[in-house]
N, C-alpha and C positions, 0 to 999 in steps of 0.2 A: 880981749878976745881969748878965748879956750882954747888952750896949743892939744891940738887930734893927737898927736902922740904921748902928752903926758894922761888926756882923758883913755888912751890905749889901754896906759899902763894900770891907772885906776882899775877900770874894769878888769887886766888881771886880776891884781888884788882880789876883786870882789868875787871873781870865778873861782880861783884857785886857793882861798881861803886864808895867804899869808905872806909875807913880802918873799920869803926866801922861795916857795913855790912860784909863784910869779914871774920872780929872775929868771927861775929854769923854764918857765915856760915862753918868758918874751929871748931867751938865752943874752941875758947881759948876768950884771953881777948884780947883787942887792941893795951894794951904793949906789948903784944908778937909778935902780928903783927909788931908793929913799930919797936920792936927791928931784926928781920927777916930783913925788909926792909932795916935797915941800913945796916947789917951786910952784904947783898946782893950789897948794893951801895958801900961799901968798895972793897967786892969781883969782880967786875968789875972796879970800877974805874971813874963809872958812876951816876950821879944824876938822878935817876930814878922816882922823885916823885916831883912835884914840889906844894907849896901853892897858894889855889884859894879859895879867901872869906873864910868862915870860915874850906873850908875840901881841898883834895888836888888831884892834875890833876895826869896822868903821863906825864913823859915827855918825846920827840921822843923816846929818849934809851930808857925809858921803853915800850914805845908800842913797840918797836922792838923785845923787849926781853919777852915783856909777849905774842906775837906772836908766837916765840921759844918755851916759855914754855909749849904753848898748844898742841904745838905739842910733844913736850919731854914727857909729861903727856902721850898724848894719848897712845904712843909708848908703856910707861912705861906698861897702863893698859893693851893693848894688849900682852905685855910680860908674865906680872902676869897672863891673862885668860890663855897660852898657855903654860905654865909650871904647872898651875890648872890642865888642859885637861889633860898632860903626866901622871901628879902623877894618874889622874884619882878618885881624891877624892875631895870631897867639905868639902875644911877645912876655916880656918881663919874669917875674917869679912863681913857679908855680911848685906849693909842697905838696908833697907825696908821702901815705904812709902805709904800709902793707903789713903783714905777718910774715915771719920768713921765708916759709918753702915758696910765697908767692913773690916775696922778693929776690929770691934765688933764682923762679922757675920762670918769670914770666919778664920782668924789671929792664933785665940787662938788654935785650932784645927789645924792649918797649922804649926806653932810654936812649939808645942807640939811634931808633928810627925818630924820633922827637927830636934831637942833636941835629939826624941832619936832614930836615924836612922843614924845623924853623929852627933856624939857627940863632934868631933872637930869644927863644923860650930859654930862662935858665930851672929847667927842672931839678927840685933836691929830694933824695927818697930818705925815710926814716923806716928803721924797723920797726912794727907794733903791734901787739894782737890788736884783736878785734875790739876788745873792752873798754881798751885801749882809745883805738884809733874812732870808734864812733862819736863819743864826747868830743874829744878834737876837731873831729868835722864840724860838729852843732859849736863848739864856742868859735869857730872859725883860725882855729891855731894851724892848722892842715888844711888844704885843697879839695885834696880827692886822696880818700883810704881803699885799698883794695882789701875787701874782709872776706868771711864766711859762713856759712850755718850748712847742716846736716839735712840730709834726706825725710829726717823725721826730729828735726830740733831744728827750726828757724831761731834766727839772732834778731832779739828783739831792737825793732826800728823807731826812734823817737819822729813825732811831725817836721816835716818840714826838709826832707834829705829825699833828692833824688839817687835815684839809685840805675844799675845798667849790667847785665849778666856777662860775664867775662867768658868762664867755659865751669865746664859740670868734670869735678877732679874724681876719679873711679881711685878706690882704695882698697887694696890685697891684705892678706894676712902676712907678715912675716914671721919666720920659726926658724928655730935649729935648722943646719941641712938634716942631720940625723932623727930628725923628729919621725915618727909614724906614720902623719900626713904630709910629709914633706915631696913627696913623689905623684901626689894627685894634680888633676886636671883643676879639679875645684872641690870648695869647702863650704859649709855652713858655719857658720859663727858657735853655734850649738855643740860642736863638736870639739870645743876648747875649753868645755867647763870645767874638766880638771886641772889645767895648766894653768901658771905664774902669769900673771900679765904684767908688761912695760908698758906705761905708761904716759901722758903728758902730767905736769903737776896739778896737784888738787886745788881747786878752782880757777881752772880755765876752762874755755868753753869745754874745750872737746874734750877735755877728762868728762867734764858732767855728761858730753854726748855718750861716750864709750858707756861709762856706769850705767845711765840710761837705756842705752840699746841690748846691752850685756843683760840686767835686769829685766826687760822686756822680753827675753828669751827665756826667764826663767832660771839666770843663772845669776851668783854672786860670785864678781871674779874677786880674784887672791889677788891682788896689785902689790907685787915684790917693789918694782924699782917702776920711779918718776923721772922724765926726762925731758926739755923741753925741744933739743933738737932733735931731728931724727935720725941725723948719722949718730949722735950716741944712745937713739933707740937701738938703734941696731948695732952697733956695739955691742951692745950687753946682748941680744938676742944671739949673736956667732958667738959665744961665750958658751952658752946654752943655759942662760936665765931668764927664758918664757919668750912668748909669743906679743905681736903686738898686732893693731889696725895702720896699716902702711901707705896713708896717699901714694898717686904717684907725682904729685905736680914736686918738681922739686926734687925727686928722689936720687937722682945721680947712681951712677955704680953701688952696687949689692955689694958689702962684701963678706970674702969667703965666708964658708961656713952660715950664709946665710938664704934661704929661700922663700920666696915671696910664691902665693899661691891664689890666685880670682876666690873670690865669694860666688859661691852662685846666684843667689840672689842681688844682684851687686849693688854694692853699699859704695855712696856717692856722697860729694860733699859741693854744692852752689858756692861755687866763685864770683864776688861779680863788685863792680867801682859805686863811691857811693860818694856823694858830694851834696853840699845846701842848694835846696832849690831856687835861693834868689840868685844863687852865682851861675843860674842854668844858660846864660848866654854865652859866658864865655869861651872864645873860639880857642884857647888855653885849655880849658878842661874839655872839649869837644875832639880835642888833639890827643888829649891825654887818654881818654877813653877810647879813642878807636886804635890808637897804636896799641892799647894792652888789649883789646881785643884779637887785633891781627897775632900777637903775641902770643892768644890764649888758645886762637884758631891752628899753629902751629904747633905747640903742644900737645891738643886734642889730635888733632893729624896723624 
């Protein structure tokens, strides 16, 4: 009979493209992996992995069989969600993966009340953008990822993920305090086409958001400096090296030297939980979703 957790490991492999990525992704080490794989090629009968330059293919048998597996998996998860639903309790492990300021701003409060509401759930958060954490969802490495997309850039969704709107995060302009417009009520974006802009790094989402909406205005901004958190956006902003786009989810204490100012047209960014729709029973991710809500509803507050 096929041991489920070496046909697991297989199907890393075959998601993740290599043993060493694998390991990081089931988090053991890569002998554990290789010893799986053998033990697995013994178990069939079959050479499942074959050497290519310095890492290794699979071979038909195994694309055949990490095919099977994926599917054995999914069945598996769907079992676990619908035996979840019976008992009608969110107990055992449930991952979480979110982007920072949402892990920062929403998490610990969300965390807390899950802790102690069921206290059998053992919930784990990882940090991760969006890019990130949607693949995770769909090969089923993570739970439920809390992401995001823009006002006018949605983050594209592959089939088969349910999804659930958290709260809608309003984001200010940060600038020198000494800046010009530092002392307004409100700003248009337009009005920063000469200034330096901070950044997040080139190709993540929301740089392409920023470029994009900046360009949409008509403007090419000057991108001085990349950063991908935002207390060291603004860092450099109380410095006085440019301007940035300033969520607030997350945002903690300004510091000095630094002023945040409304857009008037206000520029918004969709928060919201996103999980595989065949895991949609369980009272686990049911728990998880409403406490980041109640979460997200006090933030917005």
């Amino acid at each position: 009979m096929l041991n489920l957790e070496r046909l697991r490991t297989l199907n890393a492999v075959a998601r993740h493209g290599s043993v060493s990525a694998a390991a990081d992704g089931l988090h053991v080490t890569t002998s554990a992996v290789s010893q799986q794989l053998a033990k697995l090629e013994r178990e069939t009968g079959q050479q499942l992995l074959a050497k290519q330059g310095r890492g290794v293919r699979l071979t038909d048998a195994g694309r055949l069989l990490a095919d099977h597996a994926s599917r054995i998996l999914s069945q598996v998860e769907l079992a676990q969600a619908d035996l979840e639903a019976q008992r009608g309790q969110a107990v055992g492990e449930l991952l979480l993966g979110a982007f920072p300021t949402a892990a920062r701003g929403l998490f610990p409060a969300a965390l807390a009340e899950l802790r102690a509401a069921h206290p059998q759930l053992r919930a784990r958060l990882e940090e991760m953008e969006p890019d990130e954490a949607v693949p995770r969802v769909v090969r089923g490495d993570i739970d439920v990822a809390v992401v995001l997309d823009w006002y006018n850039k949605p983050l594209p969704m592959p089939d088969g993920l349910a999804k659930a709107p958290i709260l809608d995060d309003i984001a200010d302009v940060a600038m020198p305090a000494d800046h010009p417009l530092a002392g307004r009520e409100g700003v248009d974006l337009e009005e920063f086409a000469d200034d330096d802009w901070v950044s997040w790094p080139r190709g993540e989402f929301c740089h392409d958001w920023l470029m994009l909406t900046l360009r949409g205005k008509g403007i090419e901004p000057r991108i001085s400096h990349m950063a991908e958190e935002h207390h060291t956006q603004l860092a450099l902003i109380a410095a006085g090296l440019g301007v940035a786009v300033a969520p607030r989810l997350g945002r903690g204490p300004v510091p000095e030297g630094v002023r945040v100012v409304p857009v008037r047209h206000t520029v918004r960014r969709h928060v919201y939980a996103i999980w595989r729709a065949d895991a949609d029973r369980r009272p686990s991710i049911r728990a998880a979703v409403e406490a980041l809500r109640t979460a997200g509803e006090k933030v917005a507050g």
